[in-house]
N, CA, C and O atoms as a GROMACS GRO file, in nm:
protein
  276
    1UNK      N    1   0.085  -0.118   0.000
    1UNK     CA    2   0.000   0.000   0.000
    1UNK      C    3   0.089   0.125   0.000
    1UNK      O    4   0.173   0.142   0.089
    2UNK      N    5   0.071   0.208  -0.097
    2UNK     CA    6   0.151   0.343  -0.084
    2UNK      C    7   0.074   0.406  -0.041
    2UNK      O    8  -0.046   0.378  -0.043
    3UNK      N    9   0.138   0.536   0.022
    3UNK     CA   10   0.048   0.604   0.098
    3UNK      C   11   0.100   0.775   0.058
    3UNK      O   12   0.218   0.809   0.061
    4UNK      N   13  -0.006   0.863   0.026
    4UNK     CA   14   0.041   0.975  -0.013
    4UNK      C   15  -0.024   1.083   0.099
    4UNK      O   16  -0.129   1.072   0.161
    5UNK      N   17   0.066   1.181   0.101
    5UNK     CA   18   0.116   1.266   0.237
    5UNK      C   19   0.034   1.384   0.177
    5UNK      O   20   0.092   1.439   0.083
    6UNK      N   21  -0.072   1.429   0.205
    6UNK     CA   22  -0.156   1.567   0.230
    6UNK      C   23  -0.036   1.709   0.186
    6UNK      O   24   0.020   1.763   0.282
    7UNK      N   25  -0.019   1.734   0.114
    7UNK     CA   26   0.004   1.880   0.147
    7UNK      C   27  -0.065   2.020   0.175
    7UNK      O   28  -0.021   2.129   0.214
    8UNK      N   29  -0.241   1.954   0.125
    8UNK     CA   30  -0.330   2.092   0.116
    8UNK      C   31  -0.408   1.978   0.158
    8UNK      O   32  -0.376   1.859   0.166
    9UNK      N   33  -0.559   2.061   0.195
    9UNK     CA   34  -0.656   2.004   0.268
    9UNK      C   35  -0.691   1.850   0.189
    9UNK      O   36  -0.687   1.751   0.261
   10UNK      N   37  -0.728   1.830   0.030
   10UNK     CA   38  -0.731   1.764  -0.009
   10UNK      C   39  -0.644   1.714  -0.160
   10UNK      O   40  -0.562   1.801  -0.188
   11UNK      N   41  -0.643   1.628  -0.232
   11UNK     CA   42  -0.606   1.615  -0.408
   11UNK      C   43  -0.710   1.528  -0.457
   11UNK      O   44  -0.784   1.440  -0.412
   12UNK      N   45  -0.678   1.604  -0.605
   12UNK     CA   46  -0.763   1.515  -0.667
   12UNK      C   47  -0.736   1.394  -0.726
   12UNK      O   48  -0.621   1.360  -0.756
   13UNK      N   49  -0.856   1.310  -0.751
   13UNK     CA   50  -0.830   1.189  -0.756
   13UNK      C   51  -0.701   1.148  -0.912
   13UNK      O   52  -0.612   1.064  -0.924
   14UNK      N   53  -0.743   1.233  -0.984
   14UNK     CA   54  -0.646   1.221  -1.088
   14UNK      C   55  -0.517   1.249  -1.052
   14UNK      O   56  -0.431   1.169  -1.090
   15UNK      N   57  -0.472   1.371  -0.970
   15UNK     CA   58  -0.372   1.382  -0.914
   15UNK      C   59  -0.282   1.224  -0.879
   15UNK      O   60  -0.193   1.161  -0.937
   16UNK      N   61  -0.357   1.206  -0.756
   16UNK     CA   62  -0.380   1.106  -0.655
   16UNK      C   63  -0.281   0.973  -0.743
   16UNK      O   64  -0.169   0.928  -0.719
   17UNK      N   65  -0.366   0.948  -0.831
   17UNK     CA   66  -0.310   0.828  -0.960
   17UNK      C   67  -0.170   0.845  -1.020
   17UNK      O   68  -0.077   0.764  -1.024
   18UNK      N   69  -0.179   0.981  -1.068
   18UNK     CA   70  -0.044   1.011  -1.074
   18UNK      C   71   0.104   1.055  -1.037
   18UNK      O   72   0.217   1.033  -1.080
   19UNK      N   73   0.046   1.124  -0.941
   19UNK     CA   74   0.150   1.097  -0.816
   19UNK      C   75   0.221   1.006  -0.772
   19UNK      O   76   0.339   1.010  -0.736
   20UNK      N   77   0.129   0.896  -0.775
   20UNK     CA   78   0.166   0.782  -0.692
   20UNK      C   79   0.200   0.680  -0.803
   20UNK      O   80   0.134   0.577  -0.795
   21UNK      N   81   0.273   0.685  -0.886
   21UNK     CA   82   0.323   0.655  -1.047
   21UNK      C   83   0.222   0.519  -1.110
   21UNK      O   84   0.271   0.426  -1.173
   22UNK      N   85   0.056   0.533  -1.072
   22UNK     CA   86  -0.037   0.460  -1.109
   22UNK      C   87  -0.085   0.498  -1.188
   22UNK      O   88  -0.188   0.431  -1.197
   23UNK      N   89  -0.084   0.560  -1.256
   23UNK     CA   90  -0.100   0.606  -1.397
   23UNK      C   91  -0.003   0.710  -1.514
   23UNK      O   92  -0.009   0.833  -1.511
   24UNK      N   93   0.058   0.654  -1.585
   24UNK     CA   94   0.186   0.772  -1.637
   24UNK      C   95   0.167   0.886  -1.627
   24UNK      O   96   0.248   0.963  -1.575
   25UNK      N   97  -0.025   0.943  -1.710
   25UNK     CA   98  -0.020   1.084  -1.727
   25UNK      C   99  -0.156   1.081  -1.679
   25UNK      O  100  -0.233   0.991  -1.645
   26UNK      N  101  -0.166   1.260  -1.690
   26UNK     CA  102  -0.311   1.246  -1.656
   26UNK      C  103  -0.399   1.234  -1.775
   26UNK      O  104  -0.515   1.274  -1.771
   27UNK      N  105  -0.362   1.193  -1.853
   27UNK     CA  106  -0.465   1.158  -1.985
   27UNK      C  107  -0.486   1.028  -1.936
   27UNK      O  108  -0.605   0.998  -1.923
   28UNK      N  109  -0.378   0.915  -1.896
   28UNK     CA  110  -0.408   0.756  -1.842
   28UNK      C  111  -0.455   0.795  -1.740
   28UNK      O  112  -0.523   0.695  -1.718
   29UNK      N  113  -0.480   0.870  -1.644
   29UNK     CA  114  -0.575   0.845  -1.524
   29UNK      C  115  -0.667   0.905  -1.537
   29UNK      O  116  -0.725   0.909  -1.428
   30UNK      N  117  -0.749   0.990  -1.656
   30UNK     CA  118  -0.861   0.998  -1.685
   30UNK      C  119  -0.891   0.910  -1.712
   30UNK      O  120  -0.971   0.857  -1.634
   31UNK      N  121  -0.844   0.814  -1.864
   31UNK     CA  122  -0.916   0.736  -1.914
   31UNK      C  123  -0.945   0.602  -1.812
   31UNK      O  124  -1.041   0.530  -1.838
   32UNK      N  125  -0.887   0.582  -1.733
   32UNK     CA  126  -0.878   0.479  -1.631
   32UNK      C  127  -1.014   0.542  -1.505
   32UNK      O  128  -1.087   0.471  -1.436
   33UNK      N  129  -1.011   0.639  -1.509
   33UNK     CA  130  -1.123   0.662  -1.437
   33UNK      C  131  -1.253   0.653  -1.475
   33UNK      O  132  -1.341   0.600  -1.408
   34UNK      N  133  -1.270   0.719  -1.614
   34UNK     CA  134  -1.382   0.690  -1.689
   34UNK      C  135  -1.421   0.577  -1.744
   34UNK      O  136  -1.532   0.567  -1.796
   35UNK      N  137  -1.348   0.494  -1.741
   35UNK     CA  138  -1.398   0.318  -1.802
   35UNK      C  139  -1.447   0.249  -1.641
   35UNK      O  140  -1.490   0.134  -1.640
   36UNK      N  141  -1.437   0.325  -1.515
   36UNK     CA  142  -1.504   0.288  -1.403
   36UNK      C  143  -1.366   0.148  -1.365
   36UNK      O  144  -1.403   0.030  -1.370
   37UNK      N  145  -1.248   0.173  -1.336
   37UNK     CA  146  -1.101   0.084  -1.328
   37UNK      C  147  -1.078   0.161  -1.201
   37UNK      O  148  -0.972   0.123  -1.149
   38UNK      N  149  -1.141   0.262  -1.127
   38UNK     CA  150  -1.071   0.338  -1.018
   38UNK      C  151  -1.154   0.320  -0.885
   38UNK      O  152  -1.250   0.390  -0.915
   39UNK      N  153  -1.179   0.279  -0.775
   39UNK     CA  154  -1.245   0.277  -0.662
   39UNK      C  155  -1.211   0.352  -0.573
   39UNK      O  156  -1.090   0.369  -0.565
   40UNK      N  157  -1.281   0.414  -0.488
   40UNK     CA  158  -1.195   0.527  -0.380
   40UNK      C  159  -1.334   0.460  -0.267
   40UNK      O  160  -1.455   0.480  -0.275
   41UNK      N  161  -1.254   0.376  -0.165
   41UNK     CA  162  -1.307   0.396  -0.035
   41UNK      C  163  -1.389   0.256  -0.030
   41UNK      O  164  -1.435   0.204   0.072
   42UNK      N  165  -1.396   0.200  -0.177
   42UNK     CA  166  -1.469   0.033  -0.220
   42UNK      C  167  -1.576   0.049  -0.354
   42UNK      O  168  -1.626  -0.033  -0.430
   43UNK      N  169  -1.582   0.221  -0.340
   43UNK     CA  170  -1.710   0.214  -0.480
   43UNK      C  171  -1.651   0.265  -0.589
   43UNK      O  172  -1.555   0.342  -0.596
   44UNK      N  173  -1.708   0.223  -0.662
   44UNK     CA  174  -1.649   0.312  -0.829
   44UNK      C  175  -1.657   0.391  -0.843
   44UNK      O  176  -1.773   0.432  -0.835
   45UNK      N  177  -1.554   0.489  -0.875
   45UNK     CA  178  -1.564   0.632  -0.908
   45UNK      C  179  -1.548   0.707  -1.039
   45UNK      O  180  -1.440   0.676  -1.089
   46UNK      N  181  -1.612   0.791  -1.110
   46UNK     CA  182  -1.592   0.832  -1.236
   46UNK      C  183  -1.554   0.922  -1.250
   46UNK      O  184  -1.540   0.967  -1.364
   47UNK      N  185  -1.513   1.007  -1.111
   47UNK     CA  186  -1.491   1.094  -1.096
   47UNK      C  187  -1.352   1.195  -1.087
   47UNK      O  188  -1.300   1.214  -0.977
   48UNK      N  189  -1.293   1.264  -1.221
   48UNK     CA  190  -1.159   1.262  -1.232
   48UNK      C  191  -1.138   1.369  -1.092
   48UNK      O  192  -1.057   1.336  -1.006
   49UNK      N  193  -1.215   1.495  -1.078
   49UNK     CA  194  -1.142   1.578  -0.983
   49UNK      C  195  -1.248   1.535  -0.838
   49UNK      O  196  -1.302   1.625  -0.773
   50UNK      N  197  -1.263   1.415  -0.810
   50UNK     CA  198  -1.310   1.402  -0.700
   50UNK      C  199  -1.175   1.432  -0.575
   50UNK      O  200  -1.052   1.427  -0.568
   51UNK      N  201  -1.273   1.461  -0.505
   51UNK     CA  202  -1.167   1.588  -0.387
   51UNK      C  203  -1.116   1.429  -0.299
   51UNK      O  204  -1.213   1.365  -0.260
   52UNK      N  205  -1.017   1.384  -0.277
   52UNK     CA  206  -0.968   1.311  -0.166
   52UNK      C  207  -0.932   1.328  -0.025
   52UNK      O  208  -0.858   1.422  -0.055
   53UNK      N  209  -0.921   1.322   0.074
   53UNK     CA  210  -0.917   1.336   0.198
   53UNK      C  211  -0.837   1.275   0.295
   53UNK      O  212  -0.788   1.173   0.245
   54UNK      N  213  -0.798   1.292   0.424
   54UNK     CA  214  -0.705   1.201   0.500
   54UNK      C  215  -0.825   1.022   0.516
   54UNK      O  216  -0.946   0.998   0.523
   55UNK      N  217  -0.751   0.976   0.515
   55UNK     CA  218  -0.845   0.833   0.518
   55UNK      C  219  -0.862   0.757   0.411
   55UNK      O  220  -0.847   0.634   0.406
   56UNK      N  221  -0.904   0.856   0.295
   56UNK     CA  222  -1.011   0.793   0.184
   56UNK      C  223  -0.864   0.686   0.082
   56UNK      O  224  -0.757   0.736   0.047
   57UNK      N  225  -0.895   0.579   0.062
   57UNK     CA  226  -0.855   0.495   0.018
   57UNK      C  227  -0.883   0.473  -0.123
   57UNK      O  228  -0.992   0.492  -0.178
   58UNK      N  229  -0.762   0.426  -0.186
   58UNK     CA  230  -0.767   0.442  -0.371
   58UNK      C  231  -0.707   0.290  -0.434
   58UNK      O  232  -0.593   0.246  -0.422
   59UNK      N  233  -0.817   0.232  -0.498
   59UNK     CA  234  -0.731   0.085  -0.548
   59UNK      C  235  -0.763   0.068  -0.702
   59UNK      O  236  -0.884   0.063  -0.726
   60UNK      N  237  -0.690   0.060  -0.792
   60UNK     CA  238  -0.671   0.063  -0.936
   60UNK      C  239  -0.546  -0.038  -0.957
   60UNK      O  240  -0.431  -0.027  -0.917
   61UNK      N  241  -0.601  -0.134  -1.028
   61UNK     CA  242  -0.504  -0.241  -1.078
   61UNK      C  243  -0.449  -0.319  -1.023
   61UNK      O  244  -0.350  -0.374  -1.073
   62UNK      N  245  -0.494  -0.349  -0.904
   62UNK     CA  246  -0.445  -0.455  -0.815
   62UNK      C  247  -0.358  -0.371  -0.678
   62UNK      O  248  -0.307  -0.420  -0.577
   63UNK      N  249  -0.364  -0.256  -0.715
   63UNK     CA  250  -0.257  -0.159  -0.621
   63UNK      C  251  -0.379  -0.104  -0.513
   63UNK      O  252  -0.499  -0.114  -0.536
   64UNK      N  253  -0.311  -0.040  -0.378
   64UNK     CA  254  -0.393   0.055  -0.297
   64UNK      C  255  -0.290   0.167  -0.280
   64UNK      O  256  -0.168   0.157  -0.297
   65UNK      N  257  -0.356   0.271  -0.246
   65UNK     CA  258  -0.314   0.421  -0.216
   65UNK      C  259  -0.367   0.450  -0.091
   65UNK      O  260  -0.472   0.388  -0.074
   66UNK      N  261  -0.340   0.512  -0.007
   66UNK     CA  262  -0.414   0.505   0.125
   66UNK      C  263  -0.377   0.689   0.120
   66UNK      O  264  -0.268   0.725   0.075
   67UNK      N  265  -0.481   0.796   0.170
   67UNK     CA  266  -0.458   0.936   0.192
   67UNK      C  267  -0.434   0.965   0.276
   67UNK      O  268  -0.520   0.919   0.352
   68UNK      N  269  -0.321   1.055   0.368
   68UNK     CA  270  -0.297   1.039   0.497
   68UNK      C  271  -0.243   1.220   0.488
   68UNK      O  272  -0.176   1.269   0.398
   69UNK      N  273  -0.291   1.281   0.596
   69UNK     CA  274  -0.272   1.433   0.645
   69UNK      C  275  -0.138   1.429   0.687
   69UNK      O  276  -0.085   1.530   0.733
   0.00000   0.00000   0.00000
């Protein structure tokens, strides 16, 4: 599980993907979001600038991301 470190209140989920080198660009973590390949927290999300939070949990491709303040 990688875990990515808060610098502002929240990121977005596209961010989130790419940051954390789970998607090359943000063109691959759109399209990975919009084919419904992205879960945040256990549900599917379609949502590229969904706001993330300390807690909220990210699993795409067999990987997890965990959000931490």
């Amino acid at each position: 599980m990688e875990i990515i470190k808060l610098r502002e209140e929240y990121i977005k989920l596209g961010q989130a993907l790419k940051a954390s080198g789970l998607a090359e660009s943000g063109v691959a973590a759109k399209y990975a979001i919009e084919e419904g390949l992205v879960k945040v927290n256990g549900e599917i999300e379609y949502q590229r600038g969904k706001k993330l939070r300390d807690g909220d949990v990210v699993t795409y491709d067999g990987e997890t991301i965990r959000i931490e303040a």
